[in-house]
C-alpha positions as CSV (number, residue, x, y, z in Angstrom):
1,X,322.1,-228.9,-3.4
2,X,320.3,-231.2,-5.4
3,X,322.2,-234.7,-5.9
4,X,321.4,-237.4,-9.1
5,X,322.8,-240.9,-8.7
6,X,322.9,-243.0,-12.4
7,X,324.9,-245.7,-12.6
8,X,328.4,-245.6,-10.8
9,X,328.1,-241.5,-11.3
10,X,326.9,-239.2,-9.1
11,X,325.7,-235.3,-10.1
12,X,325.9,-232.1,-8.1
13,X,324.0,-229.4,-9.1
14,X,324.5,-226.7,-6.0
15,X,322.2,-224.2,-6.1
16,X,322.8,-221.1,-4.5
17,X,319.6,-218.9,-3.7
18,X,321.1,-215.8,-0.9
19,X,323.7,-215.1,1.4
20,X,321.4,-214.2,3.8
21,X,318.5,-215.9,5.4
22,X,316.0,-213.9,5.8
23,X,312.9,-215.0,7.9
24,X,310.3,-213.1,6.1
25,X,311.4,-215.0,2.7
26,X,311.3,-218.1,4.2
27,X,307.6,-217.6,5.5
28,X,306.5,-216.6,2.2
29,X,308.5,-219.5,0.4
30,X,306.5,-221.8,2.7
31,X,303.3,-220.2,3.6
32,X,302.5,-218.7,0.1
33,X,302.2,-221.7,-1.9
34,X,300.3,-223.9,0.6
35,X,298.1,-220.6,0.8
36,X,297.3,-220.8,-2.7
37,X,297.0,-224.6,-3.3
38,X,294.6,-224.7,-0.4
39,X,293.0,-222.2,-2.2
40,X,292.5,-223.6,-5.2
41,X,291.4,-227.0,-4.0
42,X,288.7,-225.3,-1.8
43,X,287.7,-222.5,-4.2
44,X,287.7,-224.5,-7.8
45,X,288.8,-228.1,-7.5
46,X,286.1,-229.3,-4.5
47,X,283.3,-227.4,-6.6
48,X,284.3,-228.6,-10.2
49,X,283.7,-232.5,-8.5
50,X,281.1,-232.0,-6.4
51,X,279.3,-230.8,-10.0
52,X,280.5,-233.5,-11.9
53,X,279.5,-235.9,-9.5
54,X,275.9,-234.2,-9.5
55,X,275.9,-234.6,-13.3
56,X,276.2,-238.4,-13.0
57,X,274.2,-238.7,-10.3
58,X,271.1,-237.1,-12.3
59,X,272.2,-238.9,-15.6
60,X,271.9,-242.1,-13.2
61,X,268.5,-240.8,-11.7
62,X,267.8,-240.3,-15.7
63,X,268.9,-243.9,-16.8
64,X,266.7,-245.4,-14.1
65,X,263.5,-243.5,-14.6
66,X,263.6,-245.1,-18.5
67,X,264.3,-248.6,-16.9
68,X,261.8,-248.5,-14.7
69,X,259.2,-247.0,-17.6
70,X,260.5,-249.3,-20.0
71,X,259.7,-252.2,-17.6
72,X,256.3,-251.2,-16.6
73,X,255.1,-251.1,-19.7
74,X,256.6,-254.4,-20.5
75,X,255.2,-255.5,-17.5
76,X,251.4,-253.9,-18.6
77,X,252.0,-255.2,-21.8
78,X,252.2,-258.8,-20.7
79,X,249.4,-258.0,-18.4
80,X,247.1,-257.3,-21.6
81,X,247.9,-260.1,-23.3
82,X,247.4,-262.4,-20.2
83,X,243.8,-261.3,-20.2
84,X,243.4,-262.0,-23.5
């Protein structure tokens, strides 16, 4: 039975699934779908981030190379002119 509160009302909506409880539905209600999410997190969401999170880390790597080139030969640069 699901139950909404708004206001001063209050909704019933019964819902009605069997007349019998059966326990081998009940295991696949339950099991199935935390089965399948596991599943998916361990199968395509954990190896979708760990790649994006290798993507940044080499565009970071990437950036830093061109800093550190960029200020070396700033830094050579001010070397020459100091000896002339």
């Amino acid at each position: 039975m699901v139950r909404l509160n708004r206001a001063s009302q209050t909704y019933f909506f019964p819902v009605h699934l069997t007349d019998q409880l059966l326990p081998s539905a009940v295991f696949y209600a339950t099991v199935g779908p935390l089965v399948i999410y596991f599943a998916m997190h361990r199968l395509i969401i954990r190896p979708y981030l760990r790649a994006q999170k290798e993507r940044e880390l080499e565009k970071q790597r990437e950036n830093t190379a061109s800093d550190i080139l960029q200020k070396k030969q700033e830094a050579e640069a001010a070397v020459s002119l100091s000896r002339n």
